[in-house]
N, CA, C and O atoms as a Tripos MOL2 file, in Angstrom:
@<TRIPOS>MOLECULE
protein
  276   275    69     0     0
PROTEIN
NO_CHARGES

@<TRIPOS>ATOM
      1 N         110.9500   15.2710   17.7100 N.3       1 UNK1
      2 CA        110.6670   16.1310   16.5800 C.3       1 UNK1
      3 C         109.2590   15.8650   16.0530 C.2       1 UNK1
      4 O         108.4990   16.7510   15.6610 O.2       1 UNK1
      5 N         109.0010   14.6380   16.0810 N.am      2 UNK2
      6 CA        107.7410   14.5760   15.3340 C.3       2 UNK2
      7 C         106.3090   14.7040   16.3360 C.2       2 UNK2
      8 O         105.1700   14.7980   15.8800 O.2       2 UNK2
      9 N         106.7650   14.6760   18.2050 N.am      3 UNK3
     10 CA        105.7720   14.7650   18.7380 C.3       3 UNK3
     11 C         105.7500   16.5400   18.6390 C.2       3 UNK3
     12 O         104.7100   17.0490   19.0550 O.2       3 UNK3
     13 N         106.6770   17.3590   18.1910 N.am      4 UNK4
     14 CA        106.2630   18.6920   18.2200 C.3       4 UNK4
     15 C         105.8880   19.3820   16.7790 C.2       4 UNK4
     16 O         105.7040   20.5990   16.7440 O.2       4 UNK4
     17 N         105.7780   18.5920   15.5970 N.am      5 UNK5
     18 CA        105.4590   18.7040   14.7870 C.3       5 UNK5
     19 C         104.0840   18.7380   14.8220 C.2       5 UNK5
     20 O         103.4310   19.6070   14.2450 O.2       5 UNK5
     21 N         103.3960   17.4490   15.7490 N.am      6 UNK6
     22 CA        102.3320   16.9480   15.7460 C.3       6 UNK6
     23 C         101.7630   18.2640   17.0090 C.2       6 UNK6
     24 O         100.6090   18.6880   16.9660 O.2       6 UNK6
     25 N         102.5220   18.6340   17.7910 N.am      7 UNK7
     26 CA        102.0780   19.6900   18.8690 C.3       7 UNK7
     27 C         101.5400   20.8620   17.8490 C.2       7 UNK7
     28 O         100.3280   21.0460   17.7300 O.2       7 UNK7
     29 N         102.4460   21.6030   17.1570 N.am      8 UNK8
     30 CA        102.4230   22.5060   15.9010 C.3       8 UNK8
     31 C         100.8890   22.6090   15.4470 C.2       8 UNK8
     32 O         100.0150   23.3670   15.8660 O.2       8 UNK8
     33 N         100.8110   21.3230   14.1720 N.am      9 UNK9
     34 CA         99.8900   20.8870   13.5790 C.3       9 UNK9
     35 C          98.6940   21.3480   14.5480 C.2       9 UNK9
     36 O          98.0510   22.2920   14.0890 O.2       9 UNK9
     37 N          98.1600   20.7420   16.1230 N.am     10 UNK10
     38 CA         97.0940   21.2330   16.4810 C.3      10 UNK10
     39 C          97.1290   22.3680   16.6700 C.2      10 UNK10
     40 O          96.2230   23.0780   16.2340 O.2      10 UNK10
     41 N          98.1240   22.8680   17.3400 N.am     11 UNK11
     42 CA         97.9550   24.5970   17.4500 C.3      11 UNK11
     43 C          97.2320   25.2860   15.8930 C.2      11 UNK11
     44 O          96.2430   25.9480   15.5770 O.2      11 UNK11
     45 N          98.0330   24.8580   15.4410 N.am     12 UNK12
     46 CA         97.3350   25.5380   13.7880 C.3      12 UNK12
     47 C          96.3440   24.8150   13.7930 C.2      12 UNK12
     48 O          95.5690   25.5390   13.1700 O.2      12 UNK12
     49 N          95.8360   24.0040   14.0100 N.am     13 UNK13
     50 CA         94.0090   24.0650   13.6310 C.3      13 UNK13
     51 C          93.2200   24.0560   15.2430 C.2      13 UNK13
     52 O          92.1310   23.4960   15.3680 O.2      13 UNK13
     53 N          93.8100   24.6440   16.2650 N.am     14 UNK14
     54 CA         93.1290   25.4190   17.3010 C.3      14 UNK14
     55 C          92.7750   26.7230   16.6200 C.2      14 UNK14
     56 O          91.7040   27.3260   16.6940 O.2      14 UNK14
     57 N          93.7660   27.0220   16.0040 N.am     15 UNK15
     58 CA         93.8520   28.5380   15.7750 C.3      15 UNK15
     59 C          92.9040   28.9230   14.6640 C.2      15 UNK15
     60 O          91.9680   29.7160   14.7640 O.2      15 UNK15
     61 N          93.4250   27.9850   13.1630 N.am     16 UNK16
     62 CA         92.0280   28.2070   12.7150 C.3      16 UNK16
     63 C          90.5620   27.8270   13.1930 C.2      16 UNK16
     64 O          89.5790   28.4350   12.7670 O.2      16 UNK16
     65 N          90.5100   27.2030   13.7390 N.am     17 UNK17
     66 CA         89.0400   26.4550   14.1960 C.3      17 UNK17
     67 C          88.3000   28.1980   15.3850 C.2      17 UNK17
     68 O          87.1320   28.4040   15.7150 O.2      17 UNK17
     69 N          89.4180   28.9810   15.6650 N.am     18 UNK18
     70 CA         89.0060   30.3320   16.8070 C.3      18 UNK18
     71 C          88.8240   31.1990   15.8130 C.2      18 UNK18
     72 O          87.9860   32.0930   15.9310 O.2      18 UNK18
     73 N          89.5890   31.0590   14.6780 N.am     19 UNK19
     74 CA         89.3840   32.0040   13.5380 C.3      19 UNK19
     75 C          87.8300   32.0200   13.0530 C.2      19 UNK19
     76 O          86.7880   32.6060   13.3440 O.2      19 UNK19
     77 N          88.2840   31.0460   12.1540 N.am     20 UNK20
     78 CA         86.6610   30.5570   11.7390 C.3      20 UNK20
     79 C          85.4570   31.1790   12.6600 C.2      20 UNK20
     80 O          84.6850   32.0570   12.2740 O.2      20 UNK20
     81 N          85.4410   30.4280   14.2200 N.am     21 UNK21
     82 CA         84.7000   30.7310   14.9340 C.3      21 UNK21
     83 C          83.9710   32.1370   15.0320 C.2      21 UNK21
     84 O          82.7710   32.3920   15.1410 O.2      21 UNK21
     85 N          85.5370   33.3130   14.9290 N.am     22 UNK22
     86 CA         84.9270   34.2730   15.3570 C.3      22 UNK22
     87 C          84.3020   34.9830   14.5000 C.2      22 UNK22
     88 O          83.2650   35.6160   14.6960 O.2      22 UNK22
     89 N          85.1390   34.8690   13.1620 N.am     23 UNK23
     90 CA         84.5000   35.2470   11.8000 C.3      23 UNK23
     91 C          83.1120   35.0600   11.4260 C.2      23 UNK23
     92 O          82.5640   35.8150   10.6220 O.2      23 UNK23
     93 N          82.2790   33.6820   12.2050 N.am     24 UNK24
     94 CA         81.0900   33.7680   11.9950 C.3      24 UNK24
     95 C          80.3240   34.5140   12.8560 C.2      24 UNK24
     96 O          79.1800   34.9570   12.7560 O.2      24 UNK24
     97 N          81.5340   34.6030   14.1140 N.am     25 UNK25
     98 CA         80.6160   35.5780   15.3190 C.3      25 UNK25
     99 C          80.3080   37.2270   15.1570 C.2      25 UNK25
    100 O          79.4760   37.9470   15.7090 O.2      25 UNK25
    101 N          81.2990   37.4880   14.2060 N.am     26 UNK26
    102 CA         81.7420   38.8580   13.5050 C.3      26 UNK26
    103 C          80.2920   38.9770   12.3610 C.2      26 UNK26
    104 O          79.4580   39.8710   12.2150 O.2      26 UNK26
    105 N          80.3960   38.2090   11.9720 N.am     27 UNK27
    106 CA         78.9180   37.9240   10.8100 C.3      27 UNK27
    107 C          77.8320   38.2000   11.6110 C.2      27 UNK27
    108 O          76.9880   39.0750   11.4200 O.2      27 UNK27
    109 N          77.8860   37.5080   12.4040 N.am     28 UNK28
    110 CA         76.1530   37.4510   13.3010 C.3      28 UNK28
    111 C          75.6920   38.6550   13.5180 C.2      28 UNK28
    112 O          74.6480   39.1160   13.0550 O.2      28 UNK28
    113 N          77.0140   39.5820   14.7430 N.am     29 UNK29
    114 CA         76.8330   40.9010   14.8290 C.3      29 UNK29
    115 C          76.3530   41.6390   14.1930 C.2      29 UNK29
    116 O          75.3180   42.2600   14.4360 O.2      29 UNK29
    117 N          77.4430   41.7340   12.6860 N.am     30 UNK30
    118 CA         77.2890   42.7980   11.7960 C.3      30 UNK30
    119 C          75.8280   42.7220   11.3870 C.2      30 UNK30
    120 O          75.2380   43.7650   11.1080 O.2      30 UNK30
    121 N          74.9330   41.0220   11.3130 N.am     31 UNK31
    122 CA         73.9480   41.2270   10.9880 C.3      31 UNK31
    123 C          72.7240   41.9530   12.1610 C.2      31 UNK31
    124 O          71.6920   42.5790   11.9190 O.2      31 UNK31
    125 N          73.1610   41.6770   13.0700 N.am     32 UNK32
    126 CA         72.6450   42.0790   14.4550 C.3      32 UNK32
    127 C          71.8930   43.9820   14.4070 C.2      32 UNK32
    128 O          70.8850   44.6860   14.4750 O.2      32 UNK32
    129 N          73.6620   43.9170   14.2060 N.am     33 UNK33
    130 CA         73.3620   45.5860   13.8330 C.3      33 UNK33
    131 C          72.9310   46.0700   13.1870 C.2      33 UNK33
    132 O          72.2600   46.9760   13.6800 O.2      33 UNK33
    133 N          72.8590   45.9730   11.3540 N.am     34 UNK34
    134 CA         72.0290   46.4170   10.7260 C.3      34 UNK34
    135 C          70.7510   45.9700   11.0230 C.2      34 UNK34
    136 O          70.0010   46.8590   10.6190 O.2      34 UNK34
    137 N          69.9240   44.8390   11.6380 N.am     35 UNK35
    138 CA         68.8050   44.7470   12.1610 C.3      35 UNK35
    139 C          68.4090   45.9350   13.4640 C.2      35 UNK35
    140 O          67.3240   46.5150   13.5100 O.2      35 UNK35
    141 N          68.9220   46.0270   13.9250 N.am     36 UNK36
    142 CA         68.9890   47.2940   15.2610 C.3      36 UNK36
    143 C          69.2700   48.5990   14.1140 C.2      36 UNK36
    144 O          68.4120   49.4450   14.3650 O.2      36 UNK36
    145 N          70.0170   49.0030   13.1270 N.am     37 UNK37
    146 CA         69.9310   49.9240   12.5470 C.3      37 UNK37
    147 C          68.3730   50.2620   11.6700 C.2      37 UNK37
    148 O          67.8880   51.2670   11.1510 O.2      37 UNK37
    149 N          68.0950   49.3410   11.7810 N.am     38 UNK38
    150 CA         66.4620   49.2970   10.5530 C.3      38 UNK38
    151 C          65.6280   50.2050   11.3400 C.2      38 UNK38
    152 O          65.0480   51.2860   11.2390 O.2      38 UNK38
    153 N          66.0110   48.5050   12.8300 N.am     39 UNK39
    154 CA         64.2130   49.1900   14.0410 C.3      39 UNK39
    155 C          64.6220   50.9400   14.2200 C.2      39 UNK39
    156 O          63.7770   51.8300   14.1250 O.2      39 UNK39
    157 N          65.8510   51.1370   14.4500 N.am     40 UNK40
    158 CA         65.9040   52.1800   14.8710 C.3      40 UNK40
    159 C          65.1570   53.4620   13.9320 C.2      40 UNK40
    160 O          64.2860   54.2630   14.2710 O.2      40 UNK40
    161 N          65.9130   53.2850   12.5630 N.am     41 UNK41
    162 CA         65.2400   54.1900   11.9090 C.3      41 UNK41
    163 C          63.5560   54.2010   11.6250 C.2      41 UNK41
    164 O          62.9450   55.2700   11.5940 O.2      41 UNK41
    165 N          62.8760   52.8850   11.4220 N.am     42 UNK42
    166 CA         61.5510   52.6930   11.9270 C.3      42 UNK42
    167 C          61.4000   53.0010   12.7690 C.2      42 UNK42
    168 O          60.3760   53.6680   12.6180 O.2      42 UNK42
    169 N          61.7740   53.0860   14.1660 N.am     43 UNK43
    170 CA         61.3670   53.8020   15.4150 C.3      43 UNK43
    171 C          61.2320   55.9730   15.4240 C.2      43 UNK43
    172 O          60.5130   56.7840   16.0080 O.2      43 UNK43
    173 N          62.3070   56.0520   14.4850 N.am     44 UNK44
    174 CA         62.1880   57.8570   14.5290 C.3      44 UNK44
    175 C          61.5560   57.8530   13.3690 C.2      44 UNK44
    176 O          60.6270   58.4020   13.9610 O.2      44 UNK44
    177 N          61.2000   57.7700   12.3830 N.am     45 UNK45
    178 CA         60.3010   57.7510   11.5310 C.3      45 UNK45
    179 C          58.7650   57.9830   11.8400 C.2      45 UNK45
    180 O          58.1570   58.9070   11.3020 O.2      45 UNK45
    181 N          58.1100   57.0330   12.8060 N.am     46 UNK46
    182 CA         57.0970   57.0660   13.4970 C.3      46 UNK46
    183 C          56.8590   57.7590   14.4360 C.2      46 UNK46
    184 O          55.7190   58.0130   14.8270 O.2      46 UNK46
    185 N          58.4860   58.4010   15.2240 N.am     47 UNK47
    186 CA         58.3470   59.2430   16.0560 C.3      47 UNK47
    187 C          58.1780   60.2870   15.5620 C.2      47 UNK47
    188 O          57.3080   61.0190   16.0310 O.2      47 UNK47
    189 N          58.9030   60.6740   14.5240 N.am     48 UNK48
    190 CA         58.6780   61.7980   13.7740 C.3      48 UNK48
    191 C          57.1360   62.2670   13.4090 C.2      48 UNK48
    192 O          56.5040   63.3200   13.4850 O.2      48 UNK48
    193 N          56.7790   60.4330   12.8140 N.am     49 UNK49
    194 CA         55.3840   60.7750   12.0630 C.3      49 UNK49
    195 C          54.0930   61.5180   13.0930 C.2      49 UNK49
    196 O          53.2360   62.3160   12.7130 O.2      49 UNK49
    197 N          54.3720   60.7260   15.0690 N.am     50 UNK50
    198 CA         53.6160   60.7260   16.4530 C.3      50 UNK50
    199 C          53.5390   62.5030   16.1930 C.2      50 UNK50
    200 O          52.6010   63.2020   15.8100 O.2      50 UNK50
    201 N          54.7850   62.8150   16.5370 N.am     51 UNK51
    202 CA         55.1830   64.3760   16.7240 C.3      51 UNK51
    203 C          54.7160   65.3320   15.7130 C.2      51 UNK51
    204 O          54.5100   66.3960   16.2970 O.2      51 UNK51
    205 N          54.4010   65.4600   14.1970 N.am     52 UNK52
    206 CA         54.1530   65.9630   13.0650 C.3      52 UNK52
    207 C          52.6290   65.9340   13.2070 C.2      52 UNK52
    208 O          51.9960   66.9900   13.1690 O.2      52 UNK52
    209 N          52.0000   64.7070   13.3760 N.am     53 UNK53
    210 CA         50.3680   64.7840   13.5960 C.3      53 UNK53
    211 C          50.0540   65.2660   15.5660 C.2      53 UNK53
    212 O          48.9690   65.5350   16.0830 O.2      53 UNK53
    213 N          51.0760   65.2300   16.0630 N.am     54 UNK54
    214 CA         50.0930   65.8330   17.5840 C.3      54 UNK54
    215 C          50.5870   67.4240   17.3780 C.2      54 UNK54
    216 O          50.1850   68.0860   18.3350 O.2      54 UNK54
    217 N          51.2930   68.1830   16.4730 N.am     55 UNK55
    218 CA         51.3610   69.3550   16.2680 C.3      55 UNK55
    219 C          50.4340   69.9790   15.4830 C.2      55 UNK55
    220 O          50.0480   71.1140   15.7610 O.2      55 UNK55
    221 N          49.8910   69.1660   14.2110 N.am     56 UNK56
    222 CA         48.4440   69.2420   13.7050 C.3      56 UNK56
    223 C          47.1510   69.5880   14.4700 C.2      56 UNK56
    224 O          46.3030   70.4780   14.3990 O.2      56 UNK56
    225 N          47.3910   68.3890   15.3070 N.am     57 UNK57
    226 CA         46.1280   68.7300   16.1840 C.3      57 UNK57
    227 C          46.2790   69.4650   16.7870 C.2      57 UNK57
    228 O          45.3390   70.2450   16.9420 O.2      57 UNK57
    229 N          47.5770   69.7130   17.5400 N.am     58 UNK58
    230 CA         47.6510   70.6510   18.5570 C.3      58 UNK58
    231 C          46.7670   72.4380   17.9290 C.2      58 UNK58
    232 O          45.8890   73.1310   18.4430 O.2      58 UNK58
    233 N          47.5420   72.5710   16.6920 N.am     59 UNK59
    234 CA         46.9860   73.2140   15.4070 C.3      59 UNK59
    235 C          45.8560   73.5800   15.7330 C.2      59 UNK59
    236 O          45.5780   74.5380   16.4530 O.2      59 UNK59
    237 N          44.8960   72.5900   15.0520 N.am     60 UNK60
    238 CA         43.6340   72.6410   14.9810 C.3      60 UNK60
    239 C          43.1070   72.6090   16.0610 C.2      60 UNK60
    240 O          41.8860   72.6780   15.9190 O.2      60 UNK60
    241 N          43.4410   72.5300   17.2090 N.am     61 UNK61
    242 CA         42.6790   72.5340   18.2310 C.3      61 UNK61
    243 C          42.6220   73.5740   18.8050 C.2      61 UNK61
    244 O          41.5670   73.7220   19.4220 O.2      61 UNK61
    245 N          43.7430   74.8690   18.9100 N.am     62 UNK62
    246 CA         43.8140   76.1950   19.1900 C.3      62 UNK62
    247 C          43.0400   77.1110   17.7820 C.2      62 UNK62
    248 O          42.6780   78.2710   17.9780 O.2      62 UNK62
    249 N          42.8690   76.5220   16.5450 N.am     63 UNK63
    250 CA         41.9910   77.5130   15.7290 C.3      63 UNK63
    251 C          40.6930   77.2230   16.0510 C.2      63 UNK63
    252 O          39.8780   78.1350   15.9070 O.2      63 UNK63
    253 N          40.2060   75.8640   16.5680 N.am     64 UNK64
    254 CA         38.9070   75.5170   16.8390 C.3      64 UNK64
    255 C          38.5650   76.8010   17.5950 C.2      64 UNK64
    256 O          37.9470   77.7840   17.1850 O.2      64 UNK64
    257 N          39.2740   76.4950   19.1570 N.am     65 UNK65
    258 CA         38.7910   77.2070   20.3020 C.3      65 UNK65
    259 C          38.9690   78.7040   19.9200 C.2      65 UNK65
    260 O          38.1480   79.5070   20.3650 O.2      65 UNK65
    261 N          40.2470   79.2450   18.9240 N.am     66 UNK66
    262 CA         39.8130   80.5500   18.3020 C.3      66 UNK66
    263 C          38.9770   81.1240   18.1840 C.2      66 UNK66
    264 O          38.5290   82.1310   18.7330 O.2      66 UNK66
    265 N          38.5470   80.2040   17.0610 N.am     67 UNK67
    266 CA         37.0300   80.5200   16.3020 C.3      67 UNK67
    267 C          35.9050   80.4720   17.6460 C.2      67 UNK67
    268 O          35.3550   81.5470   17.8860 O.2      67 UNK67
    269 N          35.6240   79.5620   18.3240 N.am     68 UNK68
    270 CA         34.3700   79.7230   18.6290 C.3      68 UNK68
    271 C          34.1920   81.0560   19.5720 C.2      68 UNK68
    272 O          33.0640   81.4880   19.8120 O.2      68 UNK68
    273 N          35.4260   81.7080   20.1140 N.am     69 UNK69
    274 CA         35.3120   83.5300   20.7320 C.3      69 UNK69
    275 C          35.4940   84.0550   19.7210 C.2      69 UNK69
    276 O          35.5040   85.2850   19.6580 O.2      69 UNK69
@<TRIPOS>BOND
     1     1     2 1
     2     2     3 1
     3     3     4 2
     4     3     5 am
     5     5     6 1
     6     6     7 1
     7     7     8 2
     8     7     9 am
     9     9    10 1
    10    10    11 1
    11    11    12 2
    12    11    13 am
    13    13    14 1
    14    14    15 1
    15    15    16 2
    16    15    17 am
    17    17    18 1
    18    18    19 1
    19    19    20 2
    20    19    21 am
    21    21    22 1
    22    22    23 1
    23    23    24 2
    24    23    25 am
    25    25    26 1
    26    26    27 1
    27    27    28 2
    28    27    29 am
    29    29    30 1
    30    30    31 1
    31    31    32 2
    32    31    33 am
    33    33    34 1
    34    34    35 1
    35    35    36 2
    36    35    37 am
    37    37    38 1
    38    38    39 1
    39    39    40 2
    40    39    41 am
    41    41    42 1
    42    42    43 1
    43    43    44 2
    44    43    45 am
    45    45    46 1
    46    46    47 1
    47    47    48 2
    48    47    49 am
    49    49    50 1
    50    50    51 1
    51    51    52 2
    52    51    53 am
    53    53    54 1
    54    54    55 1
    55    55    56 2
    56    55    57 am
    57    57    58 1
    58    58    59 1
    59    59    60 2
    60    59    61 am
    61    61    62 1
    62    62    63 1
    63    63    64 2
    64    63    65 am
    65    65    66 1
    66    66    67 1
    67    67    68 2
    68    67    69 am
    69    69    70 1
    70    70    71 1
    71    71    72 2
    72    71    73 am
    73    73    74 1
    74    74    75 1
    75    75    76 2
    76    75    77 am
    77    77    78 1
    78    78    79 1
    79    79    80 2
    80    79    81 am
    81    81    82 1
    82    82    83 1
    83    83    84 2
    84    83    85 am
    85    85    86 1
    86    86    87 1
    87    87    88 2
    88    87    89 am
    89    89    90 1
    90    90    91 1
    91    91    92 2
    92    91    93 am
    93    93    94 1
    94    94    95 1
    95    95    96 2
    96    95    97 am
    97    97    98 1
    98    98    99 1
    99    99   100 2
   100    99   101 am
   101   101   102 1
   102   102   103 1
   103   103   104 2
   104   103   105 am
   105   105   106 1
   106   106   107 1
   107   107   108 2
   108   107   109 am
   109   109   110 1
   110   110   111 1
   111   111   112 2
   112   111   113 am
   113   113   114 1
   114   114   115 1
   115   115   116 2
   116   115   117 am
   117   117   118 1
   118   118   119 1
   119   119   120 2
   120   119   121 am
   121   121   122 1
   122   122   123 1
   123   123   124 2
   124   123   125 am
   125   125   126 1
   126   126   127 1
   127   127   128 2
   128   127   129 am
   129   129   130 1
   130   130   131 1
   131   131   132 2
   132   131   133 am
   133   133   134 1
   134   134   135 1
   135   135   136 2
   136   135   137 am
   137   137   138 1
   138   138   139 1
   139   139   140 2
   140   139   141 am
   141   141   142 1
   142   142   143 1
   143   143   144 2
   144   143   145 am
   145   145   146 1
   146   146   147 1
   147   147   148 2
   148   147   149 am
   149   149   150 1
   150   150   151 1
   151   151   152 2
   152   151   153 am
   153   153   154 1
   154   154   155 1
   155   155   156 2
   156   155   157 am
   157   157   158 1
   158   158   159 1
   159   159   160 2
   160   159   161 am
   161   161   162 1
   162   162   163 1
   163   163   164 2
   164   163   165 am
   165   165   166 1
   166   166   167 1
   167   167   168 2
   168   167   169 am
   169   169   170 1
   170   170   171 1
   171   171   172 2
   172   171   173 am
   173   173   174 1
   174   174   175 1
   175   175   176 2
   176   175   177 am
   177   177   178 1
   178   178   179 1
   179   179   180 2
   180   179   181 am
   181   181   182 1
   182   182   183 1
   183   183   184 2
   184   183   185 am
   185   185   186 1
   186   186   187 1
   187   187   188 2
   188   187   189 am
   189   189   190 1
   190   190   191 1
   191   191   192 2
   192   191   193 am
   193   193   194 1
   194   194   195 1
   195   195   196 2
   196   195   197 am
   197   197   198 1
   198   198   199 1
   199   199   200 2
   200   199   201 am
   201   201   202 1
   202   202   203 1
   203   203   204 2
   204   203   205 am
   205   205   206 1
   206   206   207 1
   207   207   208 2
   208   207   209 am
   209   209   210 1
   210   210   211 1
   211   211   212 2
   212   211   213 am
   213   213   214 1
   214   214   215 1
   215   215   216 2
   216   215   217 am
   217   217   218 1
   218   218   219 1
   219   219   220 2
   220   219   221 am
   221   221   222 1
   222   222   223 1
   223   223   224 2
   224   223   225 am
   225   225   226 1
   226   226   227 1
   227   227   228 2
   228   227   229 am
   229   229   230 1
   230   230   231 1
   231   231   232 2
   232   231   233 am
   233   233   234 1
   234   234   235 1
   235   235   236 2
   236   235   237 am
   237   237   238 1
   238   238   239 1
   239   239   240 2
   240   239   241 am
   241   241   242 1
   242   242   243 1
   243   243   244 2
   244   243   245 am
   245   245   246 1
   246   246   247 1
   247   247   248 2
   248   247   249 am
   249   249   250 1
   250   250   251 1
   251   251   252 2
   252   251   253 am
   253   253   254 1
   254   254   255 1
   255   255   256 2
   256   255   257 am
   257   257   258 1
   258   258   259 1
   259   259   260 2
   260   259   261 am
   261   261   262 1
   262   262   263 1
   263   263   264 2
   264   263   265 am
   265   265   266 1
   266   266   267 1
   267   267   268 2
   268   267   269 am
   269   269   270 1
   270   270   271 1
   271   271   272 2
   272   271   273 am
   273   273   274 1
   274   274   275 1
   275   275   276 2
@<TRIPOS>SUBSTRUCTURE
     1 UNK1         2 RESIDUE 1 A UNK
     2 UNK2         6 RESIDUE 1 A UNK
     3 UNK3        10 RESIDUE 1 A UNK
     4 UNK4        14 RESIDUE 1 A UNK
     5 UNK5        18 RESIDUE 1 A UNK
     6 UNK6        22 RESIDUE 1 A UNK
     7 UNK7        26 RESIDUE 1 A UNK
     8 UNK8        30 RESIDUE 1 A UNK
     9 UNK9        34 RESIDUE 1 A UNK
    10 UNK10       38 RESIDUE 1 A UNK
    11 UNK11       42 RESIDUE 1 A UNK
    12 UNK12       46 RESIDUE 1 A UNK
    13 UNK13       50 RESIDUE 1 A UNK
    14 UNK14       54 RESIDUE 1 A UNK
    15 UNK15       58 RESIDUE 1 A UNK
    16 UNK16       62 RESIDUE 1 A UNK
    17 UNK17       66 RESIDUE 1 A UNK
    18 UNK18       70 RESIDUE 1 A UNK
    19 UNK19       74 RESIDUE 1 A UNK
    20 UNK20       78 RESIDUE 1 A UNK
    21 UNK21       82 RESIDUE 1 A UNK
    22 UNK22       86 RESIDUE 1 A UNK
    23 UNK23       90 RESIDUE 1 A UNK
    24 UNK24       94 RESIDUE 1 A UNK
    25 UNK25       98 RESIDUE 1 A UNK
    26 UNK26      102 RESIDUE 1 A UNK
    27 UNK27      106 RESIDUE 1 A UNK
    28 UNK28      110 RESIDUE 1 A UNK
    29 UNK29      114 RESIDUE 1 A UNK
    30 UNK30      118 RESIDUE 1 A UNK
    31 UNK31      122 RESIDUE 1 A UNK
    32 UNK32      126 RESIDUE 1 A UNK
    33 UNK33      130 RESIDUE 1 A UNK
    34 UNK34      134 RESIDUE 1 A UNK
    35 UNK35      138 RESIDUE 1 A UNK
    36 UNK36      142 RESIDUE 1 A UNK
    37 UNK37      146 RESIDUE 1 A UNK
    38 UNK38      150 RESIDUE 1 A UNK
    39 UNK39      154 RESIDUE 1 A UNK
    40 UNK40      158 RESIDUE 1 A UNK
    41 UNK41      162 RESIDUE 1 A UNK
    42 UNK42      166 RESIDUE 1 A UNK
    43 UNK43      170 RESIDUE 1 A UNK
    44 UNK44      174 RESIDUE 1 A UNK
    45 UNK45      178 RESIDUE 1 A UNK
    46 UNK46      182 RESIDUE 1 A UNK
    47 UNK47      186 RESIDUE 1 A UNK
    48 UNK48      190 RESIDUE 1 A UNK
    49 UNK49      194 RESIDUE 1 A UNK
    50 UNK50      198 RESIDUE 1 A UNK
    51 UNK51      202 RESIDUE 1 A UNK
    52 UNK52      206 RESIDUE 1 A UNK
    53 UNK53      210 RESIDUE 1 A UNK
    54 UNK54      214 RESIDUE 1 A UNK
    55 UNK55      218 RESIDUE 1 A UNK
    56 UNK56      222 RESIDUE 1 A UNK
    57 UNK57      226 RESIDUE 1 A UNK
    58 UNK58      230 RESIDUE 1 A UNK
    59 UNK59      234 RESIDUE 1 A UNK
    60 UNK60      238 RESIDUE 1 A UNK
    61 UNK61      242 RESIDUE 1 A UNK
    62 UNK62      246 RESIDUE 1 A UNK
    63 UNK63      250 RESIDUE 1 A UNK
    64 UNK64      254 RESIDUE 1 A UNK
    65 UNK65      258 RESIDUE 1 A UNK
    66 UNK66      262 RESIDUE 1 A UNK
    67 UNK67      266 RESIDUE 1 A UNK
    68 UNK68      270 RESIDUE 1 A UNK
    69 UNK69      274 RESIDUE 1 A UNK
């Protein structure tokens, strides 16, 4: 009885000790992701911004050649 008491006992702190574990692994991620959620939106932002100014120019570069015929 008491060597399966003592069997018990580790199972329950295997179990919490995987708990714990993953809970911080669950943390890491979540922080993971909102870091990958940031770059991302910094990434279309700038893409946006690339795309908004080469349509400008694109712009100005067909009224240039307009104008000079």
């Amino acid at each position: 009885m008491e060597a399966e008491n003592q069997d018990l006992c580790n199972d329950l702190k295997s179990v919490q000790m995987a708990k714990t574990e993953s809970e911080r692994k669950r943390k890491q991620v979540e922080q993971q992701l909102q870091e990958a959620t940031i770059k991302l939106q910094e990434t279309e932002r700038s893409r946006s911004e690339g795309a908004d100014k080469s349509s400008k120019l694109s712009v100005s570069l067909l009224k240039h050649e307009h104008d000079k015929m």
